[in-house]
C-alpha positions, 0 to 999 in steps of 0.5 A, spaced: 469 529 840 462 532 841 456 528 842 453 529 836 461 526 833 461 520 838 453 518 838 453 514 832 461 510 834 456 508 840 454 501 837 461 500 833 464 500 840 459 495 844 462 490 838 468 492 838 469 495 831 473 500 832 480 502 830 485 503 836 485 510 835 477 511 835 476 507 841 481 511 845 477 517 844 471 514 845 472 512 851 474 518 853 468 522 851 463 516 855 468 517 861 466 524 861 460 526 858 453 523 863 450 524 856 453 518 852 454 515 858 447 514 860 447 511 853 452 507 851 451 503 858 443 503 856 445 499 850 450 495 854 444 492 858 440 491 851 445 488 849 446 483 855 438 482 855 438 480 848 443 475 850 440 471 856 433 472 852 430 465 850 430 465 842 431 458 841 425 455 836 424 448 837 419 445 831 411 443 832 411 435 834 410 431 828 413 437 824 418 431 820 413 427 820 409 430 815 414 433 811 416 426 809 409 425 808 409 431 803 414 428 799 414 424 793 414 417 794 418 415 788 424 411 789 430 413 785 436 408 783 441 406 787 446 409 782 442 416 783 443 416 791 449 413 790 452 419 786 448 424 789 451 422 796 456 424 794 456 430 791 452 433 796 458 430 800 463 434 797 459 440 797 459 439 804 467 439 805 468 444 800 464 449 803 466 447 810 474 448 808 473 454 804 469 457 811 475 455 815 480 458 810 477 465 811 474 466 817 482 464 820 485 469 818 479 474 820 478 471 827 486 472 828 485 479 825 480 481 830 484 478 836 489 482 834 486 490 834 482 487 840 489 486 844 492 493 841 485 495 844 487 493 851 494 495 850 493 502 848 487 503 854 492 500 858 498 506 857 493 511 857 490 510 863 496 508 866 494 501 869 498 497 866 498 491 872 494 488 876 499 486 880 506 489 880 512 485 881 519 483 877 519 477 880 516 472 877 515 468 883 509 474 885 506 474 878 505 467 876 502 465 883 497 471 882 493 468 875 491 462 879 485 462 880 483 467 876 485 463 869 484 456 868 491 454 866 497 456 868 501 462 864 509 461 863 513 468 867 520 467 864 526 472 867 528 474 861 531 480 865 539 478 862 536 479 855 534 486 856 527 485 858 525 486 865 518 484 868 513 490 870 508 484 872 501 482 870 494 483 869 487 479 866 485 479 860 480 477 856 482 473 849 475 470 845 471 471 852 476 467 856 479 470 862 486 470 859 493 473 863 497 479 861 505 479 862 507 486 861 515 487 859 519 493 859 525 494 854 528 501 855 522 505 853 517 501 850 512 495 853 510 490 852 504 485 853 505 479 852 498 475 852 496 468 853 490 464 853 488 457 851 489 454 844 484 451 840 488 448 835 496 445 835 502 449 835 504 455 831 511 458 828 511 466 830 508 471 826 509 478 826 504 483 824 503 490 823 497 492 827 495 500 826 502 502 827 504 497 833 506 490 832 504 484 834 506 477 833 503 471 834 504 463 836 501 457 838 505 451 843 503 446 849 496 448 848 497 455 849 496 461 845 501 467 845 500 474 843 506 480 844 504 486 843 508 493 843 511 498 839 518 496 839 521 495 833 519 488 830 526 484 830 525 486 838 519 484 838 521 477 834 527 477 838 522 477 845 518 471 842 523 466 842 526 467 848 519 465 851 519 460 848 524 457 849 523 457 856 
């Protein structure tokens, strides 16, 4: 990738709005070009400086009141308000649903490409840990601390998993933990953050040509993520949780 290639993916990659495949060559030309590099980290620390900058806006004093003032004094039937309660009411609830039932899937979506990303720099960089141990007793103890709960590290060596160990993440700007697993030749990070909502079934899904499947329960979220073949990933699911 040269400069002139890489010089407009700059923004994309600070918004993470890159495919898997982009980001990873991205990366590599900022490591190595002092070029690029200077000028993403530039855009870092404007991005960092717009968000600590105060850019609320609090109205004059009195600006209500002289709204109200500006507004016709006429005073409509009870009927009339009555009826227009309500249907501003029920705009509301449309509208607020209808931003609910599409964001859901869209904020699912970018979590998933963003822990493909986190995956796949994982394996490129050949950092998949940050504490390497296949002992349960070594890696749970090692999140503490360091996440605001404390993620479940089933031995699953019996079933054909075996635990490399463990490493931070971040899932919705949320240190989360990483549980990374090996069957046979393809790994798998098992990610796991606090949960928002209530619990949720399995749901596997393809992701650039990965897999990855997705559930909810006990308050905490999960996300497995690899390139095994999708019956084994399912598989894997289960088995944690019914541990």
């Amino acid at each position: 990738m040269t400069c002139q290639e890489a010089e407009p993916l700059l923004n994309a990659r600070l918004d993470n709005e890159l495919s898997a495949a982009d980001s990873v060559a991205i990366d590599r030309h900022i490591a190595a070009c002092g070029t690029c590099s200077a000028q993403y980290a530039a855009l870092e620390n404007l991005h960092r400086e717009i968000v600590d900058a105060e850019l609320s806006y609090a109205p004059a004093a009195g600006l209500r009141q002289r709204v109200l003032e500006g507004l016709p004094r006429k005073k409509p039937s009870m009927w009339l308000s009555i009826s227009s309660m309500v249907a501003a009411a029920a705009c509301v609830v449309v509208v607020v649903l209808s931003f609910s039932l599409l964001r859901a899937p869209r904020v699912a979506e970018d979590v998933d490409a963003a822990l493909l990303d986190s995956h796949l720099r994982a394996l490129q960089s050949n950092h998949l840990v940050d504490v390497p141990s296949s002992d349960k007793h070594t890696v749970k103890p090692w999140f503490q601390g360091k996440t605001s709960f404390s993620p479940p590290v089933p031995d699953l060596t019996a079933e054909g998993f075996e635990l490399v160990g463990g490493r931070l993440e971040m899932v919705r700007q949320q240190p989360a933990a990483a549980i990374v697993y090996r069957l046979r030749q393809h790994v798998i990070s098992l990610c796991v953050s606090m949960s928002a909502g209530g619990d949720a079934e399995p749901d596997v899904r393809d992701v650039s040509g990965y897999h990855s499947v997705r559930w909810a329960r006990n308050g905490l979220s999960y996300w497995a993520v690899s390139d095994v073949d999708p019956v084994e990933l399912r598989r894997f699911a289960e088995l944690v949780r019914g541990r």
